[in-house]
C-alpha positions in Angstrom: 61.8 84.1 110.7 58.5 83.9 112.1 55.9 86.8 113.4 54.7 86.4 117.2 51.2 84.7 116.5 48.4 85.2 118.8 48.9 81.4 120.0 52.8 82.2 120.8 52.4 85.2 122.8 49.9 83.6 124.6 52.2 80.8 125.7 54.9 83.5 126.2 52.4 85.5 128.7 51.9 82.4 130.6 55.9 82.2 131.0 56.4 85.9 132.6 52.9 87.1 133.4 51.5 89.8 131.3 53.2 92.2 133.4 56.9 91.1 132.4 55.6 91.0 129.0 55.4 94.3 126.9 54.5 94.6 122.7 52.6 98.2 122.8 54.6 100.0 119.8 55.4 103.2 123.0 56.5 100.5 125.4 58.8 98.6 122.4 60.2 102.0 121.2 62.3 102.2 124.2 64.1 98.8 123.4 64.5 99.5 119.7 68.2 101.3 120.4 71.5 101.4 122.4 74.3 103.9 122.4 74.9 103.4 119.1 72.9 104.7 116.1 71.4 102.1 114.4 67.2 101.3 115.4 65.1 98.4 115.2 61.5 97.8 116.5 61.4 94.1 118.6 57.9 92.6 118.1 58.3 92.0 122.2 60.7 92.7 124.9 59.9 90.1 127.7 61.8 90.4 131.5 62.6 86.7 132.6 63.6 86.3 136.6 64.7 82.8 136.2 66.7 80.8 133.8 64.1 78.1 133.8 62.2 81.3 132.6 64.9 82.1 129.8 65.2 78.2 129.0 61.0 78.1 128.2 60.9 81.1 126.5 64.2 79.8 124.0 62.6 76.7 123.4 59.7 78.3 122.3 61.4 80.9 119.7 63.9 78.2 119.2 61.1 75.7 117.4 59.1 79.0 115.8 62.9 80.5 114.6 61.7 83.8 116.1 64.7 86.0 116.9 66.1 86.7 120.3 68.1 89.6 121.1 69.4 90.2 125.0 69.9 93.1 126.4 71.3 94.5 130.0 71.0 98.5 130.2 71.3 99.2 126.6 74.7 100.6 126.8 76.5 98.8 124.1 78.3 100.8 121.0 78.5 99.0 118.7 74.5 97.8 118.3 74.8 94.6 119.8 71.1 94.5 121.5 69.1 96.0 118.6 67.1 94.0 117.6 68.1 94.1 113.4 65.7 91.3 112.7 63.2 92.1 115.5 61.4 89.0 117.2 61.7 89.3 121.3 63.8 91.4 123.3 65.1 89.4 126.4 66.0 92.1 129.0 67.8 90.8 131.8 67.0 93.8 134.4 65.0 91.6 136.7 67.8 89.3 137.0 69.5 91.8 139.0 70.6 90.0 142.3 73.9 88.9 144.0 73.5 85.3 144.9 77.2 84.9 147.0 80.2 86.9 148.0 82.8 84.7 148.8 86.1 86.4 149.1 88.0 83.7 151.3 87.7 81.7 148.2 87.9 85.0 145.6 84.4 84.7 144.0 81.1 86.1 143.8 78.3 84.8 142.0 75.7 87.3 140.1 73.0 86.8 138.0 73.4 88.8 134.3 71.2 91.7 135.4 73.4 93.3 138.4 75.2 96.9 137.8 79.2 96.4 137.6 78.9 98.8 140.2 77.2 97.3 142.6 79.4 94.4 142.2 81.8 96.7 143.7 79.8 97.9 146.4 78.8 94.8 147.7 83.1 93.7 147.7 83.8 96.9 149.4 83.3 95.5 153.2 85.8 92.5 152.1 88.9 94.5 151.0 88.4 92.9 147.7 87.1 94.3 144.2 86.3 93.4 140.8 88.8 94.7 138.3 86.9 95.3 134.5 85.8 98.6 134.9 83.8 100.1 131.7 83.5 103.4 131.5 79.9 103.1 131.7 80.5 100.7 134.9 77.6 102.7 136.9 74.7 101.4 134.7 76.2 98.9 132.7 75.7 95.1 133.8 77.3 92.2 134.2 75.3 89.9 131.5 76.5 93.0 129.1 80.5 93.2 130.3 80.4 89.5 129.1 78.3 89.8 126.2 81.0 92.5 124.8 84.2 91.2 127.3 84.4 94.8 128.6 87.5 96.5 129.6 88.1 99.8 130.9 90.9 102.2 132.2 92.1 99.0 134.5 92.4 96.1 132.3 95.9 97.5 131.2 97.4 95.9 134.4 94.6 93.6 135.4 92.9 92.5 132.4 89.3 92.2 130.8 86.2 90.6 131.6 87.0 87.0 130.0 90.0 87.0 132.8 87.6 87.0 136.1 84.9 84.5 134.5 85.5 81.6 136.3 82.5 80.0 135.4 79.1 80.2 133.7 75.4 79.0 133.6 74.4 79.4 130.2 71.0 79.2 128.4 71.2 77.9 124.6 69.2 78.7 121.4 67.5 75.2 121.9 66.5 76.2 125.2 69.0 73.5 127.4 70.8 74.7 130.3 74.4 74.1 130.3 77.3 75.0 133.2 80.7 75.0 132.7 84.1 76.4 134.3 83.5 76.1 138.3 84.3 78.4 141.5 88.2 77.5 141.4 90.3 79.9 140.8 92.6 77.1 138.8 90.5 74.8 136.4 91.8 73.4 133.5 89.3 71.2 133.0 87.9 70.3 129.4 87.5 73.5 127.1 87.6 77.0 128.5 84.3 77.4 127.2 83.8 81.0 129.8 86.0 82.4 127.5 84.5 81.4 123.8 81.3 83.3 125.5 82.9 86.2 126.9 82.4 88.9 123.9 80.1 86.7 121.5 77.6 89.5 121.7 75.0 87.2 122.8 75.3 84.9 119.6 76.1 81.5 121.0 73.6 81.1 124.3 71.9 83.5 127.0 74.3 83.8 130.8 72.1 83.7 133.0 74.4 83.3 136.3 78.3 84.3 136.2 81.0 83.3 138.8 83.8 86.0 138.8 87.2 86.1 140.1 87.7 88.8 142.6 90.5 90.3 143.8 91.8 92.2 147.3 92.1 95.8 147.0 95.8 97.2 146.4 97.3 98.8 149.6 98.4 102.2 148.1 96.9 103.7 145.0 98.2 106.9 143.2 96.8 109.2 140.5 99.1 111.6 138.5 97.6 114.2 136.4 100.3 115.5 133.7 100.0 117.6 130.7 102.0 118.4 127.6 102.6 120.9 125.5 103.0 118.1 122.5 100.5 115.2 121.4 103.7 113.5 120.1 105.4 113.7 123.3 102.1 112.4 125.4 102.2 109.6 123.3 105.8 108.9 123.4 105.9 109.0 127.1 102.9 106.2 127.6 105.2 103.9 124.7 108.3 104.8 126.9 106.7 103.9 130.5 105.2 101.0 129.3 108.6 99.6 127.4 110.9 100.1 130.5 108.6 97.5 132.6 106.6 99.9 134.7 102.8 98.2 134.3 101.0 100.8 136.1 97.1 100.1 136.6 95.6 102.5 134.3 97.4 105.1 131.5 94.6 107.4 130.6 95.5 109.8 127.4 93.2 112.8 126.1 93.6 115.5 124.0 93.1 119.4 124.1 90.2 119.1 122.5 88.6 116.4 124.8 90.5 118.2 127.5 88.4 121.8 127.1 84.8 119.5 125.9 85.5 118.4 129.5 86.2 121.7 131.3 83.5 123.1 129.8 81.2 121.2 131.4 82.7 120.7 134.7 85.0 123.4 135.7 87.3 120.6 137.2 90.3 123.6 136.9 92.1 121.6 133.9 94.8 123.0 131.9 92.9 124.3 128.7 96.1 124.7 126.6 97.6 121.2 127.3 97.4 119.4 124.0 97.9 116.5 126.1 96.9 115.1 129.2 98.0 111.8 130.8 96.4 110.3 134.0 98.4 108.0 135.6 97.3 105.2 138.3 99.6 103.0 140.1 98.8 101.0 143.0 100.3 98.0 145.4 102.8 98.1 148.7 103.2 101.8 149.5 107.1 101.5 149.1 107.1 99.4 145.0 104.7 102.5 144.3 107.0 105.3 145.3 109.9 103.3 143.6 107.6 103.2 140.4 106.0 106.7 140.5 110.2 108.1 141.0 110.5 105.9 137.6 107.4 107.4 136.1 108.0 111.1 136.8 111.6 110.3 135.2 110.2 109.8 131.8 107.9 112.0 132.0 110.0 114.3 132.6 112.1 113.0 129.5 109.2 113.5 127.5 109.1 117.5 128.3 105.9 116.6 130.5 105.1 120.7 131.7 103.4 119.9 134.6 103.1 116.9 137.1 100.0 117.4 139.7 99.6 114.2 142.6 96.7 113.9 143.9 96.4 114.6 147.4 93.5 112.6 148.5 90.9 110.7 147.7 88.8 113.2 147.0 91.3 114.6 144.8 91.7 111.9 142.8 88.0 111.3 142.3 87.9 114.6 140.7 90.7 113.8 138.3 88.7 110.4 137.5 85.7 112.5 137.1 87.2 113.9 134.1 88.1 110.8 132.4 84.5 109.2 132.7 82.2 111.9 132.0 84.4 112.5 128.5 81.2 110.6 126.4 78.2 112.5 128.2 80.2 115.8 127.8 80.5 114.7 123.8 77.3 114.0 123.3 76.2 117.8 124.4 78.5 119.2 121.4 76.2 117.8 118.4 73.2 115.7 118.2 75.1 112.7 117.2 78.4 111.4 118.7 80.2 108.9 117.2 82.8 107.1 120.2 84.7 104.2 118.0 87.3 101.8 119.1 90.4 100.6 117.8 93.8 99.1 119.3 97.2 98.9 117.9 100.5 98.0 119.8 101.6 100.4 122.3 104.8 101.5 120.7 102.6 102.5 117.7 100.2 104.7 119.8 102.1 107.7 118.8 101.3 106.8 115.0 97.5 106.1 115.2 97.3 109.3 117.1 98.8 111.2 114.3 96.7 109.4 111.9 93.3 109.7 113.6 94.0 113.5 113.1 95.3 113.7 110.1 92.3 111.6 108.9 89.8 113.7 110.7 91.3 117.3 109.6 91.0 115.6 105.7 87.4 115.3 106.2 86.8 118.6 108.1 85.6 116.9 111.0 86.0 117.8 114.8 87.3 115.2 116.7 88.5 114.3 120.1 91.0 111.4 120.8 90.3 109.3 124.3 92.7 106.5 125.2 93.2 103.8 127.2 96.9 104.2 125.8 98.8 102.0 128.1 96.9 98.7 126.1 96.9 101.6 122.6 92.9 101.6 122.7 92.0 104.7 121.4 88.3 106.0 121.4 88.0 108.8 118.4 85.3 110.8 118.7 83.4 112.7 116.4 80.4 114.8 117.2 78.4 115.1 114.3 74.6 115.4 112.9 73.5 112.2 111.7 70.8 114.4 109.6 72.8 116.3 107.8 73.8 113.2 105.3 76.8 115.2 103.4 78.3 115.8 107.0 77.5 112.0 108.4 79.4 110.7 105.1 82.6 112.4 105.5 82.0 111.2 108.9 81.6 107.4 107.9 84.8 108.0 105.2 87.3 108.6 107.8 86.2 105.5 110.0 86.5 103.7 107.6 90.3 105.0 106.8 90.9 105.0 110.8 89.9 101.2 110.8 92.2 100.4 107.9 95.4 102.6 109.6 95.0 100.6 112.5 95.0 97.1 111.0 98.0 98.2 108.6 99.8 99.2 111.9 99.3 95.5 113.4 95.9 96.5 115.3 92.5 95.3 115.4 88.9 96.9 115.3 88.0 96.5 119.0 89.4 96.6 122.2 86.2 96.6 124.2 83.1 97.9 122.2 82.8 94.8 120.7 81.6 94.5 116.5 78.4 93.7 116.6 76.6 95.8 113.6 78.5 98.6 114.0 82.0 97.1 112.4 81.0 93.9 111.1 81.8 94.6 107.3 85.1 95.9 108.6 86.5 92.4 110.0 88.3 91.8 106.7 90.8 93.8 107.3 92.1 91.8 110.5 90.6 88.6 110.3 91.2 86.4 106.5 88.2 84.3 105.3 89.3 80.7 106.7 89.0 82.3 110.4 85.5 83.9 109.5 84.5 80.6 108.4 85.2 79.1 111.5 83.3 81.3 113.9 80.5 80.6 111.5 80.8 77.2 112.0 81.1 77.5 115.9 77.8 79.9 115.8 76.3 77.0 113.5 77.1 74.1 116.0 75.7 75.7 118.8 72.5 78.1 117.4 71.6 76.1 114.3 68.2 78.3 113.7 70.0 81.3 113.5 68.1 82.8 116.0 70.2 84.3 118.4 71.0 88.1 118.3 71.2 87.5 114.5 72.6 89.9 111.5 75.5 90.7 114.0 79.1 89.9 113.3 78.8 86.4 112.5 
C-alpha cells in the first residue's frame, strides 16, 4: 500500500479544501479508534460533502492502492472503522442532511452522515418512524447502521437495517458511482444488491445516499417491567412467549448483575435482588394489545415471574427504557476496559447460552453481566476488565473464545448486530466452512480488486 506523497495530498486538498482535510498526528489520534479496543493511526482523515467528492477522492487512492476506511460516529464494536492498515479516513459527518421525507409513499432519503435519531425526529410530524433502533441510535448514523446492518431491541418484530433499504447510491473502490434498488416499496428487479451492502463493513463501496422504508407509528404501545427470582425461568419465559405466537416488538432480558450496575448509576427504583429482569414491548390496535399482554402476563406468570409492573405513561415507560440503553455507559464506569460482545443462537436455546455464558465466565474468575435482545436470542456478555493487566485481559479473551464456540455448537452465529470486522474475524470458522469464505472473497475481489477498502477486516 502506498504512503500519502506530497503530490497526493495536494490533489486530495484541492478535493475538500484544507479545512476538510486533517494529517496533524493530535488531529488523527482522534480517528485512530472506535468502541472497541483495537488502535490505528490513519495517515489522513478527509470530510467529503458530496459523492462526486467521495467518487474523486476513491479514484485517487484507488490508482495509488492507498487504503480507505469510513467512518460515521465511531461507534462500531467490533473495529470496523480503524484504520488496521492506515491510509485515509473518510468520515462521513458532513454528509449529515435529510434530502426527502415522503411518507405517502413510506420513504425518506438521507445522506450516510445523519443520526438514526434524527431520522426519527424528522418522521415524528408524519405518524411514521424508522424501525432499527441501535442502542447507540442517538449518535450513531445511518452510513454506519448499514455498514454493520444494525439492529436493536425492535428488530425482533420489525427487523434490521437491510429490511428498510430500499435503495442505494453507492461509491466504489474505482471511484464509479453506482445506484440500485429504487423508492418502491416492492422491487424485484435484478439483484437485491441493498442487501449484499447492508453489513459489508464498508468493504465493497462507500453509501453515500440511502432510501429507507418507513413505517406509521403503532396505535397503542405497552412496556412491562417483570422480574424473577430465577435466570432459568427469565429465560424460559422469553422461549415460551415467543413459541406460543405472541411476536411482541421488543423482549429485553438482563441480569442481577446488569440490573444493580444500572441502579447504581441511576436510581431508577429497580429491583436489586431480581436475578432477572424482562422488559416487555408490545404495540398495534389497542384491543390485539390487551388480548396479547392477557397472553403474556399468563406465561409469565407460568414462569414464577414475582412481579409484573405496567407502565403508566409515557414518561414511565421512558424511565424503564432508560435502563435498558444506558446498560454500556453504566459498564464502562466499573473498569477501564469493557468488553460488550455479541452472539445469537435460536430462541428456544436462550436458556442454555445463558447458562453457559456464566458458567464460562465464573471458570475464568471474571465478572460479567448478560444483556439480551432475547426475543431474536442475541445476547451481549459483558465483561468489565483492565486491558493492562495482561494475565486478567487473557482469561478475558479465553472465555470469548469458549462463548463463541458454545454458541455455534448450539446452532448460532457470532453476530447479530455488532458486525465481525477485526474483532471476530478469526472466529468465522466456526459458523461459516471454507467454500463460503471463499466466496465472499471472491465477491470483495470482483468489486474492490486493489484491496483497498476498509482492508484487514473480515474478508
Amino acid at each position: 500500500m502506498t504512503h500519502i506523497t506530497d503530490e497526493i495530498r495536494k490533489q486530495l486538498v484541492h478535493i475538500v479544501t484544507q479545512k476538510r482535510y486533517l494529517d496533524s498526528k493530535e488531529e488523527l489520534a482522534c480517528y485512530a479508534y472506535d468502541a472497541f479496543w483495537e488502535e490505528s493511526m490513519p495517515h489522513a482523515v478527509i470530510f467529503p460533502e458530496t459523492a462526486d467528492e467521495v467518487s474523486r477522492i476513491l479514484k485517487i487512492a484507488f490508482l495509488h492502492k492507498i487504503p480507505v476506511t469510513a467512518r460515521g460516529a465511531g461507534t462500531s464494536l467490533c473495529s470496523a472503522s480503524v484504520p488496521i492498515q492506515h491510509g485515509i479516513v473518510l468520515c462521513f459527518s458532513k454528509m449529515d442532511k435529510i434530502v426527502e421525507v415522503n411518507t405517502r409513499d413510506r420513504y425518506i432519503i438521507v445522506q450516510p452522515g445523519v443520526i438514526n435519531a434524527d431520522v426519527q425526529k424528522a418522521l415524528a410530524p408524519f405518524g411514521f418512524f424508522y424501525p432499527p433502533d441501535p442502542g447507540s441510535m442517538n449518535i450513531a448514523t445511518i452510513g454506519g447502521n448499514i455498514a454493520q446492518n444494525a439492529g436493536g431491541p425492535r428488530c425482533l418484530k420489525y427487523g434490521v437495517t437491510m429490511d428498510y433499504v430500499l435503495g442505494m447510491e453507492v461509491v466504489l473502490a474505482s471511484g464509479e458511482i453506482v445506484t440500485f434498488g429504487s423508492r418502491n416499496v416492492k422491487d424485484v428487479t435484478g439483484y437485491k444488491l441493498s442487501s449484499l451492502f447492508c453489513g459489508s463493513e464498508g468493504t465493497l463501496g462507500l453509501v453515500t445516499r440511502a432510501i429507507l422504508k418507513v413505517m406509521p407509528k403503532p396505535e397503542t404501545v405497552q412496556t412491562l417491567m417483570v422480574t424473577f427470582k430465577d435466570l432459568d425461568d427469565t429465560a424460559n419465559a422469553v422461549s415460551d412467549i415467543i413459541g406460543s405466537g405472541i411476536l411482541p416488538a421488543a423482549i429485553e432480558l438482563m441480569d442481577r448483575f446488569t440490573l444493580n450496575a444500572i441502579e447504581d448509576s441511576f436510581g431508577l427504583g429497580l429491583d436489586r435482588t431480581a436475578e432477572g429482569t424482562l422488559l416487555i414491548e408490545i404495540d398495534g390496535i389497542k384491543e390485539a394489545c390487551e388480548r396479547e399482554m392477557d397472553k403474556i402476563i399468563e406465561h409469565l406468570k407460568a414462569n414464577n415471574a414475582v412481579h409484573i409492573q405496567e407502565s403508566a405513561n409515557d414518561a414511565d415507560r421512558e424511565r424503564l427504557w432508560t435502563a435498558r440503553r444506558s446498560a454500556y455507559g453504566v459498564f464502562a464506569k466499573l473498569a477501564p476496559d469493557i468488553v460488550s460482545e455479541d452472539v445469537t443462537v435460536p430462541v428456544s436455546r436462550v436458556p442454555e447460552m445463558i447458562r453457559k455464558i456464566k458458567q464460562i465466565t465464573k471458570s475464568y474468575n471474571l465478572t460479567a453481566g448478560v444483556l439480551a435482545h432475547a426475543g431474536d436470542g442475541n445476547m451481549h456478555p459483558m465483561i468489565p476488565a483492565d486491558r493492562s493487566n495482561t494475565e486478567e485481559w487473557a482469561r478475558v479473551e479465553k472465555a470469548f473464545d469458549e462463548i463463541f464456540a458454545a454458541a455455534a455448537d448450539l446452532g448460532g452465529t457470532l453476530s447479530g448486530e455488532h458486525g465481525i470486522g477485526l474483532a471476530k474475524a478469526r472466529y468465522l470458522p466456526l459458523v461459516m466452512n471454507q467454500d463460503s469464505r471463499n466466496l465472499m472473497s471472491r465477491i470483495k475481489q470482483a468489486i474492490d480488486p486493489a484491496g483497498i477498502l476498509n482492508p484487514g477486516k473480515f474478508v
